[in-house]
Each structure stands twice: as structure tokens, then as C-alpha cells.
N, C-alpha and C positions, 0 to 999 in steps of 0.2 A: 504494500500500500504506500502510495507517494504523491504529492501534490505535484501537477502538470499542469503548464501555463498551451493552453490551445489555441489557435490563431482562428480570429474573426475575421471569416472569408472579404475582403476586400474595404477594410476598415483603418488597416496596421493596429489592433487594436489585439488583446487576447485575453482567454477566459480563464482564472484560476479553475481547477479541477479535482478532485481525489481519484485518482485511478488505482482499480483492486483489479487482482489476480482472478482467474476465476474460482479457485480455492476460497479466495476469504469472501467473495460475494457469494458463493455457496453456503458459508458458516452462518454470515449475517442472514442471507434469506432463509435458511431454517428455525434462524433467532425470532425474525418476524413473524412466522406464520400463528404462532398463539395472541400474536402483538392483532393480526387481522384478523382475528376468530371474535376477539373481545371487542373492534371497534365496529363489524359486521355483525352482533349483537345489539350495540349501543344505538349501530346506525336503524336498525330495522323499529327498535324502539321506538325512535325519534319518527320514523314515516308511519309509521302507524297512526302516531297522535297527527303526522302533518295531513294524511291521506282522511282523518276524518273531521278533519278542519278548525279542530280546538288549539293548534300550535301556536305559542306563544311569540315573538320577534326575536326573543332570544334559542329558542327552541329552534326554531326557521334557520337562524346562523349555524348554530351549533352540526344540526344536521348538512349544510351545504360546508363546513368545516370537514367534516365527518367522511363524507363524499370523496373530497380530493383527497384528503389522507390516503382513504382505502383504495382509489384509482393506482396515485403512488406506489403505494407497496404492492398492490398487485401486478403492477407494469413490471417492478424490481425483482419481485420474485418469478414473476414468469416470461423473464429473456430467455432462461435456460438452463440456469446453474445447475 
């Protein structure tokens, strides 16, 4: 694992990075998969109250918080490790 500076295609500009092995993005996504069980949980929760229209504005957030979370960690776990 090491930070890596990426160049932005046509910018002269470049992007800090953490780049992992596929060993340790292996580790980390078996780390997360209880991490997504508990937030796919919280999430269903939360649609339930939004789906029958009693959700609160904070409720509302939490749940589209909730969302991208679980988008993330599902993209990271399912490249392939």
C-alpha cells in the first residue's frame, strides 16, 4: 500500500491516490462485508419509514447518506478481489 500522485489527463494537474495490492484490497473487502450487512439493514429501515411516507428530513438524509455508503463499498468489494 503507497500513496500515488496520478496525472489529470490534460490539466498538468495530478490526483493524490492510495494504491493497494490486490492482497490487501482483498483483506479490507472481506473487512467490509459485515460493515455492509449492518448498513443494508439500517438502510432498509430507513425506506421502509421513507416508502410509507412518515420520514422525517433528517431521516430523508440519513437514508440518501446511507445509499452512497452502501453503493461504495459495494463497487469496492465487487471489482474482484
Amino acid at each position: 500500500m503507497k500513496w500515488i500522485n496520478e496525472p489529470i489527463k490534460d490539466t498538468g494537474y495530478s490526483e493524490s491516490m492510495l494504491a493497494l495490492t490486490p492482497e490487501e484490497a482483498g483483506v479490507i473487502a472481506e473487512e467490509l462485508r459485515p460493515v455492509l450487512k449492518s448498513l443494508k439493514k439500517k438502510f432498509d429501515c430507513l425506506e421502509d419509514i421513507r416508502q410509507s411516507g412518515e420520514a422525517t428530513e433528517k431521516q430523508l438524509n440519513k437514508w440518501t447518506i446511507l445509499q452512497e455508503k452502501i453503493a461504495t463499498i459495494e463497487e469496492f468489494i465487487n471489482i474482484g478481489w
